[in-house]
C-alpha positions, 0 to 999 in steps of 0.5 A, spaced: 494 162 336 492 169 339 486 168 344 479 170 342 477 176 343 471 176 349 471 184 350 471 190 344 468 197 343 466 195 336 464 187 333 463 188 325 459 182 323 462 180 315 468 180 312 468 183 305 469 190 302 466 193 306 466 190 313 473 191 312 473 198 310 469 200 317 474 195 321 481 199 318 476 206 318 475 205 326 482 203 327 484 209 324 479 213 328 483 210 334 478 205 336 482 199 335 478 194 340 474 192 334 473 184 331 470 183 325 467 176 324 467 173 318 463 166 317 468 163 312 475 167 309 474 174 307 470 176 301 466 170 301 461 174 299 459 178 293 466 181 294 470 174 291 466 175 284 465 182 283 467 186 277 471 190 281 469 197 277 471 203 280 467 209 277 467 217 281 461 218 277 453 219 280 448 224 280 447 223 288 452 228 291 452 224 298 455 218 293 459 222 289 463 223 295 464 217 298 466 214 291 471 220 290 474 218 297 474 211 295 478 211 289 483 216 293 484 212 298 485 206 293 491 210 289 495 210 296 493 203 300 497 199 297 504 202 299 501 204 306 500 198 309 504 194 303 500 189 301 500 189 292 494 191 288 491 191 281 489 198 281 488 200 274 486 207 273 484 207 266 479 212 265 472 211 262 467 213 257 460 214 258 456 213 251 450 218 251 444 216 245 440 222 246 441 230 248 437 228 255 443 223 256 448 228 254 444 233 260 445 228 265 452 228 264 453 235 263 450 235 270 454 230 273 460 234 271 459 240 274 458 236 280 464 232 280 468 239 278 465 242 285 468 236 289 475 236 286 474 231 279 476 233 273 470 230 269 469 232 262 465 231 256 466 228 249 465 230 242 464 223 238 471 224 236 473 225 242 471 218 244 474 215 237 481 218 239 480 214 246 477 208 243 479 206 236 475 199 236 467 203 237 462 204 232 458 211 233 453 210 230 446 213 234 450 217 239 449 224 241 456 224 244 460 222 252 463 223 259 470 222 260 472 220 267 480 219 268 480 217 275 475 210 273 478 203 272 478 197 276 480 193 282 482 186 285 477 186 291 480 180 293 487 184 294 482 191 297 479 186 302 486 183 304 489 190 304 484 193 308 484 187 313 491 188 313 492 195 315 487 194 320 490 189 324 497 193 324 493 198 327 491 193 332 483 191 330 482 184 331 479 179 324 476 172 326 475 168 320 471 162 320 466 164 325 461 166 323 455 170 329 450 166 330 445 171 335 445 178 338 443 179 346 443 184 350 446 185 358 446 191 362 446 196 356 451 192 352 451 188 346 452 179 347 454 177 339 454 170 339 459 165 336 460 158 336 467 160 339 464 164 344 460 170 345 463 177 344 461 183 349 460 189 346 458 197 346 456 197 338 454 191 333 455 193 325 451 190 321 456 188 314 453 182 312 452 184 305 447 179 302 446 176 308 444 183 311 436 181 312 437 174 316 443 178 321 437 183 321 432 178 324 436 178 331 435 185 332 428 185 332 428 183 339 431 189 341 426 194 337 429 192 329 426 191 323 426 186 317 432 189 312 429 191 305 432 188 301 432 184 295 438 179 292 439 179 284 442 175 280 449 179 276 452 176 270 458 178 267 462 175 261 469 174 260 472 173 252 478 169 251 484 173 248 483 179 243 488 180 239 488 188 236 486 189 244 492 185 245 496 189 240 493 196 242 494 195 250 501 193 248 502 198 243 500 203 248 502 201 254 496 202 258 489 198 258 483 201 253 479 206 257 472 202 261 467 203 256 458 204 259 453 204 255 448 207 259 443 208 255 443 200 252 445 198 259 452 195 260 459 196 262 464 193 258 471 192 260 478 190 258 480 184 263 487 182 261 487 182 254 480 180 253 474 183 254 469 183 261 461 185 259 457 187 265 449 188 262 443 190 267 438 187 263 430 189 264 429 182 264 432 180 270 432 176 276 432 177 283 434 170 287 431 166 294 424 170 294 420 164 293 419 158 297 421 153 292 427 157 292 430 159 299 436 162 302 441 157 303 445 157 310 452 158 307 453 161 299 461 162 300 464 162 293 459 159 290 455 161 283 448 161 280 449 157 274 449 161 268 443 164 264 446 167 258 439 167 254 437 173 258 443 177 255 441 176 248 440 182 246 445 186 250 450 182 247 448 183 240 448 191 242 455 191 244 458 186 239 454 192 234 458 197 238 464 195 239 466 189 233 472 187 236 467 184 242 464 178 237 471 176 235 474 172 241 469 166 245 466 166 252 472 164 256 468 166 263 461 167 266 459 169 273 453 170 275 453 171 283 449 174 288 448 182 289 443 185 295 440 191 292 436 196 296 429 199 293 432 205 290 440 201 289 443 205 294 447 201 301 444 203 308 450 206 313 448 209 318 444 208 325 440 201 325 433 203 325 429 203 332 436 199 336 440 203 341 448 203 338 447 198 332 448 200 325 448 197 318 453 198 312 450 193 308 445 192 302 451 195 297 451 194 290 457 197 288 461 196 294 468 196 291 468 203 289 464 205 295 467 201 300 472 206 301 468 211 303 463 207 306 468 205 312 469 212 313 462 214 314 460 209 318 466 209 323 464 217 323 457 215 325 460 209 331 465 214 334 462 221 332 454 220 333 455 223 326 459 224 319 463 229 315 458 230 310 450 230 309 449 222 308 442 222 308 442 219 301 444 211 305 441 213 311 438 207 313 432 210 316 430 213 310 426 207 309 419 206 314 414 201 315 412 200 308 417 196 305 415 189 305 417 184 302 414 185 295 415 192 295 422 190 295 422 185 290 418 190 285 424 196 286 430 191 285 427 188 280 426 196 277 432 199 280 437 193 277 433 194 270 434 201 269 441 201 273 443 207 268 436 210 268 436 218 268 431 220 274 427 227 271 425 232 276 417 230 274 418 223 273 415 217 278 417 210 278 411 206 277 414 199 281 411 198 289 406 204 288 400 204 293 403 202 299 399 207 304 393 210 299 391 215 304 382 215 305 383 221 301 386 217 295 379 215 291 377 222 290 384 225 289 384 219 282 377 222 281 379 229 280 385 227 276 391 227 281 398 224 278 400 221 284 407 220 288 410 217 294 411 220 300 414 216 305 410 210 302 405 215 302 400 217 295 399 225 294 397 228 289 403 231 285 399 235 279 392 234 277 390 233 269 385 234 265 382 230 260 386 229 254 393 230 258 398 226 257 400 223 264 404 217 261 411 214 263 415 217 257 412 224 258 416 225 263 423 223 261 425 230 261 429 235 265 425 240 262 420 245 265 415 244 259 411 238 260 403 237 261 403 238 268 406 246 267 399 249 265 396 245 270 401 246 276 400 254 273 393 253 274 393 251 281 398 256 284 393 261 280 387 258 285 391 259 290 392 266 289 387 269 287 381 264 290 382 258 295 386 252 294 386 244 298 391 240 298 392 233 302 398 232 306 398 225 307 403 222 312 406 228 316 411 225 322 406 226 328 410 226 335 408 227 342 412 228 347 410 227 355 412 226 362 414 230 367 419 236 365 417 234 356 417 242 355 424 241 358 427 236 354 425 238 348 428 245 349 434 242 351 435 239 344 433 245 340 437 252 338 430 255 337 424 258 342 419 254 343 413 257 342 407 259 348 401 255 348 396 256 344 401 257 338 406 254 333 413 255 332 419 252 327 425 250 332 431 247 329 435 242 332 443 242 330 449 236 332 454 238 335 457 243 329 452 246 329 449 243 323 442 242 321 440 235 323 432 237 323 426 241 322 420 241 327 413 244 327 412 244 335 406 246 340 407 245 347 401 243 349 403 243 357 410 243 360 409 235 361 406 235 354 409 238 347 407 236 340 412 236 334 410 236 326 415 234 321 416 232 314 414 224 312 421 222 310 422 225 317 418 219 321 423 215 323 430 219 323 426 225 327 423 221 332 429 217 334 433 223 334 428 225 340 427 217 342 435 216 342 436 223 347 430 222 351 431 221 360 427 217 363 420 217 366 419 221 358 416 217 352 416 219 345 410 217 341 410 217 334 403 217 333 404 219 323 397 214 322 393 217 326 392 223 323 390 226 316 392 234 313 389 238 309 391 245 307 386 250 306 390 256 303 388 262 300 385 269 300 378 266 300 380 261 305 376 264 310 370 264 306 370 258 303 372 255 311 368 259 315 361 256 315 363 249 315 367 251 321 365 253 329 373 256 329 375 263 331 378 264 323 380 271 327 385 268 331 392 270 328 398 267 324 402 261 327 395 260 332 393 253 334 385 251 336 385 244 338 377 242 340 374 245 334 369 242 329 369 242 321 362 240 318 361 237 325 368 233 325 374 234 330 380 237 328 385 242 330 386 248 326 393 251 324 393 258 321 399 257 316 399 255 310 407 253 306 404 256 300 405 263 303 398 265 303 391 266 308 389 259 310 389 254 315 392 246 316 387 242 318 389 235 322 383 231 322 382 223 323 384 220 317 376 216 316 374 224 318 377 226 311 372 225 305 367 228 309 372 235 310 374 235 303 368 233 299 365 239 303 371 244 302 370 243 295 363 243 294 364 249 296 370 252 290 376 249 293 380 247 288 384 241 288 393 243 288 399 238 288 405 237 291 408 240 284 404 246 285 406 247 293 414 247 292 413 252 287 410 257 292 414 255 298 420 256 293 417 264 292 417 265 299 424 263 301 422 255 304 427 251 306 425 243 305 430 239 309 434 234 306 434 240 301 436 247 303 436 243 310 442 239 310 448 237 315 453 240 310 450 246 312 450 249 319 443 254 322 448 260 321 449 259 314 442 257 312 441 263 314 436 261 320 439 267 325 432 269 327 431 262 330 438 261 334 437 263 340 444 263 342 442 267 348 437 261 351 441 261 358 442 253 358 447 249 353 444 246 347 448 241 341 452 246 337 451 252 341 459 253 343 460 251 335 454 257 333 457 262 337 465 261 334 462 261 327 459 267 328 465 270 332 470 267 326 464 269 320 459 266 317 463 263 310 457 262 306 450 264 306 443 263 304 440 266 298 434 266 294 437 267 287 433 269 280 435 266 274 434 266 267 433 259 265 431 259 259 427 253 259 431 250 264 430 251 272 436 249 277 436 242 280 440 241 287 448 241 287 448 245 280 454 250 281 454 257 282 459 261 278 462 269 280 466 270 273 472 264 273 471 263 281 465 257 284 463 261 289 457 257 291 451 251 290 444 251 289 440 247 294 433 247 290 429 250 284 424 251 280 419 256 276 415 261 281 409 262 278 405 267 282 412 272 280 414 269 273 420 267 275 426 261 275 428 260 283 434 258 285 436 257 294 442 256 294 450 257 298 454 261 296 461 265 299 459 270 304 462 276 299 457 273 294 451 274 297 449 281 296 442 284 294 443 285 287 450 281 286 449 278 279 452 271 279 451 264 273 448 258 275 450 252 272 444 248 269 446 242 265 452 245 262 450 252 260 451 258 265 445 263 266 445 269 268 443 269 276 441 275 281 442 274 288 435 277 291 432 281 298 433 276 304 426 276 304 420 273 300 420 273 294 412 274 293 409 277 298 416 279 302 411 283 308 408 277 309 401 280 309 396 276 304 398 270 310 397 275 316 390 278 312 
């Protein structure tokens, strides 16, 4: 027996698809002193139970990868570390009910198709062909994925294991960690075996994930959100025409979901395997009466069948053959959701050199994937592709425990739900109502949430229809155009104020701050007295992030940045800062609000004691509106004459309640990304994403690759731009025809993907459809005609000036 390990670079607490998968993508890397604990035998968890379904298909790009690399990695594991698997590769059919299905699916295959997957959609009898069993009745028509089918996650896990112990990492069965400390700058993990010393802990305890969170909360952490779901599936005895089919055949039927009835359906030897993701589900270990037991390796909930009445009915109807056999199986395990259904990998929240892969609710098809990600993250400090997505920072302070049960429950209900581009989920609202947030409903705000914070999105007028079911389309059309239009109109031709509750707010100081942050940006910084864009890349040269900053003294600087920013933004500073500089991030304590437009000055001047003279991108700290402290920022994101007012959040009403009196009228989000996009504005984690580098983004005018000291991704951006730039920024027009680009829809030139678009939507002030967007450098001439991709019709596109679309001197916003 080989002697447990008391040193590794790496400890993995969980032993399931995904622990293992990060165990062999860390060997891979060369990082072989690794140990993975798992408490009991590999899998115990929501691995040993789940259906092991393996799907290519998202609409999130960054998922879509991962499953992409997953199920290429799956084809080739078995032979590589020779260990057998049931690796059925079936292919599935994805049912659509509706033409607004049929438009997600033609969004899905466009993506697919720019990664590598051969996706294609299906006519009706297209899906009859493929599956002779199925009623088509109330069907618009389907997807067809080749590279779907199932797996045996037990054999996966041991696989995986496997491969990793032939590369020398170390596996611990039955030993379970029960603490982390920290000693001299390492990591002590704890066991009843002894304790581990270590560089880096992973957090890969799957529905555990939560209470293995707790030990880091010493050490800077913070509750895991998360929330644990019950997930039922039955198996059928024996099926005979399936029996008959598959032998006839020689191959199993394809995996058959219906999204739109919610549930999977899935040959399982030669009977069938139905998976629902009922509205009436139930989330376990919430309540006191029903706690988390200690160990729940390999056990079960008891079954719950009456829950999945209607589902079954609806599939029996659908497929006949279903209500033929008996039930040979239930399962009905635990599956850890996060509020929004994606897994968290990545840098642990507010803990130096620890990181999560956990909280997975399709951790089979993931897995693969997952392991590759969060090995890139431990030995790079950053990964091949954009993975904001799963970013485990992506949630802040305002996940409780309610919030997290309220989305899982939602998030599990519509796991097959279409997410429209005007549509917000009802479930855990409220969570940061800003001092504003009464008068924005009395105005008529339509609300969304930013970071858990409320801003209004569009303001209604009495008798529009501001219901859930109007916004289930991917249509420009809806209620809220002509108020978005309105808005923007305001904002043009008179003055407009929009609340921009929760901006990250960080301040910088001690000795050398101006320094330390100048060190990390490829930007100027700017002089005193003014406001500048610096941004900051990896060491690729990549965008990492965005920040407004003002440099308040050399020991003193002041960055602004998006709200979702508020955590990975201020540990990006945090994370790098030396000694003797504190980084404080202060998003609580102030509130925005936008005041934009030709009569900005008008409307602003007399509640003012401001010099409203003062220049674009000036600061005036220590000024006063309607007596009430502020600073004034003269930019406006909407591209026209106006100020950022930054006030304490209790001074707010006061200031809104003045500025409106005096003709202000209230603007939404919906309304500023319309006229950001005009201007040619990048939102990060859009068009600012770390698929992309500064170069491409065509941030030139902000790289200084003259500055005299060194920066992250210097050497990079300085070899991209002597090899050539391969791709390039670009403001497109399209004729959309009703339809405005969302992010990742393809560019065509002729025959040939030359590019992406990064965002879209309707230009207002210029009457336009706006496409921002990546294509092939030879493609990026003015005047250049392309198509872009929107739900599966190409629209004739025209790349545009490299200057704003409206205003493209920028005088309206100097005036």
């Amino acid at each position: 027996m080989s002697e447990f390990p008391s040193t590794a670079r790496v400890v993995i607490i969980g032993g399931g698809a995904v622990g293992t998968s990060a165990l062999y993508h860390l060997a891979k890397a060369g990082w072989t002193d690794c140990v993975l604990l798992e408490k009991n035998e590999l899998t115990a968890g929501s691995t040993w139970h789940a259906a092991g379904n393996c799907p290519s298909f998202s609409t999130s790009w960054a998922i879509m990868n991962m499953q992409r690399y997953s199920l290429a990695l799956y084809r080739g594991l078995a032979e590589e570390v020779d260990y057998p698997m049931n690796y059925h590769v079936t292919g599935s059919i994805r049912l659509a009910h509706t033409k607004e299905r049929m438009q997600e699916f033609e969004r899905a295959r466009g993506m697919g198709r720019y990664q590598g997957l051969d996706i294609e959609m299906m006519s009706l009898e297209d899906i009859k062909a493929q599956y002779p069993f199925i009623e088509l009745h109330d069907l618009e028509g389907g997807l067809y994925d080749p590279d779907d089918g199932d797996i045996d996650p037990a054999q996966l896990t041991q696989a995986l294991a496997k491969g990793a112990r032939q590369m020398g990492a170390s596996i611990q069965r039955f030993t379970p960690a029960t603490g982390v400390s920290r000693n001299g700058g390492e990591w002590i993990v704890h066991t009843d075996k002894g304790d581990i010393r270590c560089e880096n802990v992973v957090n890969a305890a799957g529905y555990y994930a939560q209470r293995v969170g707790e030990w880091f909360k010493p050490y800077g952490g913070r509750t895991v959100p998360m929330v644990t779901m019950s997930h039922q599936y039955f198996l059928t005895d024996e099926i005979p025409e399936l029996k008959a089919w598959s032998e006839e055949n020689g191959r199993k039927i394809p995996l058959l979901r219906d999204v739109d009835s919610s549930y999977y359906l899935r040959q399982d030897k030669n009977g069938l395997n139905l998976g629902p993701y009922e509205r009436n589900c139930k989330a376990h270990w919430v309540t006191p009466d029903d706690p988390m037991p200690e160990d729940f390796s390999f056990q079960l909930y008891p079954d719950d069948l009456d829950r999945l009445e209607w589902y079954i009915e609806d599939a029996m109807n659908r497929v006949p053959i279903l209500g033929t056999a008996g039930v040979g199986r239930v399962i009905n395990g635990p599956i850890p959701y996060a509020p929004d259904g994606l897994p968290l990998i990545g840098p642990m929240p507010g803990v130096p050199n620890a990181y999560e892969a956990c909280v997975f609710t399709f951790g089979i098809t993931q897995g693969g994937g997952a392991g590759k990600v969060l090995a890139e993250w431990v030995t790079e400090g950053e990964t091949e592709w954009d993975m904001w997505a799963v970013d485990p920072r992506r949630y802040t302070d305002y996940t409780d425990q309610d919030f997290c049960h309220q989305k899982a429950l939602e998030v599990y209900g519509h796991e097959y739900g279409m997410h429209f581009p005007y549509m917000e989920w009802p479930a855990g609202r409220n969570k940061k109502p800003s001092t504003l947030h009464d008068r924005l409903i009395d105005a008529g705000a339509v609300m969304g949430p930013y970071n858990g914070w409320e801003r209004a999105n569009w303001f209604a007028k009495e008798g529009d229809d501001i219901s859930f079911d109007a916004t289930q389309t991917w249509s420009r059309s809806g209620p809220w155009e002509p108020r978005i239009r309105e808005e923007c109109e305001a904002v043009r031709d008179h003055c407009g104020v929009l609340a921009i509750s929760g901006f990250t707010r960080i301040t910088v100081k001690g000795t050398g701050a101006r320094a330390f942050i100048d060190s990390l940006t490829a930007s100027q910084l700017p002089n005193p007295g003014r406001v500048g864009l610096a941004y900051f890349a990896d060491s690729r040269g990549r965008i990492v992030t965005e920040m407004s900053v003002t440099v308040r003294s050399e020991d003193e600087v002041g960055l602004i940045t998006a709200a979702f920013a508020q955590w990975h933004d201020t540990e990006h500073l945090w994370r790098q800062a030396p000694g003797g500089i504190e980084v404080l991030e202060q998003s609580n304590e102030g509130e925005c609000l936008l005041i934009t437009g030709p009569k900005a000055r008008d409307i602003l001047g007399p509640l003012t004691d401001a010099d409203l003279t003062k220049g674009w991108l000036t600061v005036q700290p220590d000024v006063h509106v309607v007596g009430c402290p502020v600073t004034l920022f003269r930019v406006s994101f909407a591209g026209e004459l106006g100020w950022e007012v930054h006030c304490n959040p209790t001074d707010a009403p006061k200031i809104w309640d003045a500025v409106t009196n005096a003709g202000a009228k209230p603007f939404g989000m919906y309304a500023l990304n319309a006229m950001r996009l005009e201007k040619g504005y990048r939102s990060w984690k859009g068009d600012l994403s770390s698929d992309y580098s500064l170069l491409e983004a065509g941030l030139d005018r902000f790289v200084k690759l003259d500055k005299p000291d060194d920066f992250p991704g210097k050497a990079a951006l300085l070899s991209e731009k002597q090899q050539g730039i391969q791709k390039r920024f670009v403001t497109l027009t399209v004729e959309a025809n009703g339809y405005d680009a969302p992010a990742m829809s393809t560019v065509w030139a002729g025959n040939d993907v030359v590019g992406e678009t990064t965002s879209g939507g309707w230009g207002y002030r210029v009457n336009k459809s706006i496409a921002l967007g990546m294509v092939r450098t030879d493609k990026s001439t003015e005047g250049t005609e392309l198509e872009v991709e929107i739900y599966g019709q190409r629209h004739r596109a025209v790349v545009q000036p490299d200057q704003p679309l409206w205003d493209p001197k920028n005088e309206r916003i100097r005036a």
